[in-house]
N, C-alpha and C positions, 0 to 999 in steps of 0.2 A: 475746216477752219477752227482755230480755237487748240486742236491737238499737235499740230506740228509747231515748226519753225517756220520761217518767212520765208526757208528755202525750199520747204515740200517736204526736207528730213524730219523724221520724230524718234524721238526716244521710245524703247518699250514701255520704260519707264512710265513716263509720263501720259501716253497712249492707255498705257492700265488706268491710270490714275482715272483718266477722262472718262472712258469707257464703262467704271463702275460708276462714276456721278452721273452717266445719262442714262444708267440701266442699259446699258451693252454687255455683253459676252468680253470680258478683257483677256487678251490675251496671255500665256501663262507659259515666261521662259523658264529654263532651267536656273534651279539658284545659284549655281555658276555663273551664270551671264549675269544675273543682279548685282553677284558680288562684285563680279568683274567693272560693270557699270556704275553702280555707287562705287568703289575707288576710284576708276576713271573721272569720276565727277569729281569727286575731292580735289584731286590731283590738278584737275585742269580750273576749280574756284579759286586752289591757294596759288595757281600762276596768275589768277586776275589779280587776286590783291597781292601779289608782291608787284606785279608792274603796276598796278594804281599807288603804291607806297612810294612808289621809285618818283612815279610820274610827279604825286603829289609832295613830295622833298623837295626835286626838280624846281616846280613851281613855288614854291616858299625861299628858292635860292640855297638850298643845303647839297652839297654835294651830292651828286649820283652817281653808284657804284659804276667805277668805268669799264669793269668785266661787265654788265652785263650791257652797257651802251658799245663796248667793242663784239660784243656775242651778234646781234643782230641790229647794225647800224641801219637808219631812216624807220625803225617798227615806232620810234615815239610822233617821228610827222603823222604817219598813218593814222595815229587815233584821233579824238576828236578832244577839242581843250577843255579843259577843265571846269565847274562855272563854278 
């Protein structure tokens, strides 16, 4: 508890991270896999905020880019509203 996701997956990442704040042995990938993983992580924070960007236009009434509401149509029901 505390180290994963809500789904049972965890990052190595992150699993290090925890492991050193309780005085565990943290596990110790290749720094390929880190690098690999922080890009990945990039990559996948700057896809949240451009669809929070999109979402939050959207809701203020600014046009929404229609490439990417035609890319993958009903992904904006799926989220949850804005507050």
């Amino acid at each position: 508890p505390g180290a994963g996701s809500e789904g049972g997956a965890c990052c190595v990442l992150r699993l290090a991270r925890w492991a050193e704040r309780h005085g565990l042995p943290a596990p110790q990938p290749a720094e390929e896999h880190v690098a690999f993983l922080e890009r990945e992580h990039a990559r996948y924070a700057h896809k949240l905020l451009r669809a929070w960007r999109r979402l939050s236009d959207a809701s203020r009434g600014r046009a929404a880019s229609p490439t990417a509401a035609q890319q993958q149509p009903g992904a904006l029901a799926a989220l949850p509203p804005l507050s």
